[in-house]
C-alpha positions as CSV (number, residue, x, y, z in Angstrom):
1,X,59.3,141.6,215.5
2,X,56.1,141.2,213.7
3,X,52.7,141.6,214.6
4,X,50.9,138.3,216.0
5,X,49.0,137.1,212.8
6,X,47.2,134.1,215.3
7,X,45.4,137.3,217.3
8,X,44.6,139.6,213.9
9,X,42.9,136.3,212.7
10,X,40.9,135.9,216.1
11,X,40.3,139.7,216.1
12,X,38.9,139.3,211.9
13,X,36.6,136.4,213.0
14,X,34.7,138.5,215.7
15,X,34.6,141.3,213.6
16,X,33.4,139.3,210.1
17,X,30.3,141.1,210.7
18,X,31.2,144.4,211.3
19,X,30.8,146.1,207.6
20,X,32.1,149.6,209.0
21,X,35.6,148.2,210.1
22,X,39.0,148.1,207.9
23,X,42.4,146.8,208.0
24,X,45.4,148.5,207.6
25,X,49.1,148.0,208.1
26,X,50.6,151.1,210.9
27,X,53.9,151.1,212.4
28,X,54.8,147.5,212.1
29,X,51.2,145.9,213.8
30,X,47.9,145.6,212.2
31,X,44.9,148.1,213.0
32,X,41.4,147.8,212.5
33,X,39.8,151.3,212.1
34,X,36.2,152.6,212.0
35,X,35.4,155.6,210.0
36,X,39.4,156.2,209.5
37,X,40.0,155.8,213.1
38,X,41.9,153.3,214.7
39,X,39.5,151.1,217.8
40,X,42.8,148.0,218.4
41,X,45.5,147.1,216.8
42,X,47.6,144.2,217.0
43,X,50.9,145.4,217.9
44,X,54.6,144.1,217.1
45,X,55.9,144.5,220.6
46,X,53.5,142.3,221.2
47,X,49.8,142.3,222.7
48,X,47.3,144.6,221.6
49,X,46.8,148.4,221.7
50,X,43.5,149.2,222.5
51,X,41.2,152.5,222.4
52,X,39.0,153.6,225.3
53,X,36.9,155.9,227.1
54,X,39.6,158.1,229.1
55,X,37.6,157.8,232.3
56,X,37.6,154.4,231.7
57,X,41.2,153.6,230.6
58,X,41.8,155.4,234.6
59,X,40.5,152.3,235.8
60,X,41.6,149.6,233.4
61,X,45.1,150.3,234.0
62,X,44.8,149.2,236.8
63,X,44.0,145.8,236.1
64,X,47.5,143.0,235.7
65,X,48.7,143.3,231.9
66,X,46.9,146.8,231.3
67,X,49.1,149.9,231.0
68,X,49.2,153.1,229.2
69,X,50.3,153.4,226.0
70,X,53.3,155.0,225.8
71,X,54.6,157.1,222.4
72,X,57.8,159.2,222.3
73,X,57.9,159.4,226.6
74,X,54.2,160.3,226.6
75,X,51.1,158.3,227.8
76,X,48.1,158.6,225.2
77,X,45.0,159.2,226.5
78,X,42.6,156.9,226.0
79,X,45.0,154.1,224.9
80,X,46.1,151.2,226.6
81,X,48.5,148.3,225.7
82,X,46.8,145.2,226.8
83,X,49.6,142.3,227.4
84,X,48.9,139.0,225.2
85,X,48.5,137.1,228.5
86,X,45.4,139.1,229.0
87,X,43.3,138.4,225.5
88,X,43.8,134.2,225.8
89,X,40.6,133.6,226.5
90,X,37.8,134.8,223.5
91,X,35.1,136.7,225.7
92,X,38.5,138.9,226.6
93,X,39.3,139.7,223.8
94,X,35.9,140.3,222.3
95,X,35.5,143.4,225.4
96,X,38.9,144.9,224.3
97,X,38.0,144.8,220.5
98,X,34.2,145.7,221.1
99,X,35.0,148.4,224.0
100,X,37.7,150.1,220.8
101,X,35.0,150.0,218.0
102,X,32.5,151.5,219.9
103,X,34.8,154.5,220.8
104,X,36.4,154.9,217.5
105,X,32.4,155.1,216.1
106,X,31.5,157.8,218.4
107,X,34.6,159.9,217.0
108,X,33.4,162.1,213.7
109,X,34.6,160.3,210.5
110,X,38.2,161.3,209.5
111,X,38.1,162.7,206.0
């Protein structure tokens, strides 16, 4: 399946300002990376992966449509999978997309 091209476009157009942020293709989604570090990334299962504080991500997964992110059996910390039903609405998505670029900018820049 690929990535949802309708949700990168809405995730470009918030971000048209944002000089520091890039584009690149990972496993079969589309992330948007600060400083060589990815802050969301529009998946292709679907939804959106999104980078957080890991106190915070504690209580976001809580919320309906918010789970960890799971890779090879593992949970990563500070990375949730937010379900499409959850990012229809702009001012949604703009927390999930704003809440990964400000943790991927306080992260030293990957080399």
């Amino acid at each position: 399946m690929a990535y949802d091209e309708g949700l990168a476009q809405r995730i470009r157009e918030l971000i048209v300002d944002e000089l520091d942020v890039t584009e690149k293709r990972m496993f079969g989604g589309l992330a948007f990376l600060v400083n060589g570090h990815m802050s969301v990334a529009v998946s292709s299962k679907g939804g959106l992966m999104a980078r957080a504080d890991p106190e915070d991500a504690e209580r976001l997964v809580l919320d309906d449509g918010v789970e960890p992110f799971v890779m090879r059996g593992k949970a990563l910390r500070g990375w949730l999978r937010v379900d499409g039903s959850r990012l229809t609405e702009d001012d949604e998505l703009r927390g999930w997309v704003d809440r990964g670029l400000d943790v991927a900018r306080g992260l030293p820049p990957k080399e």
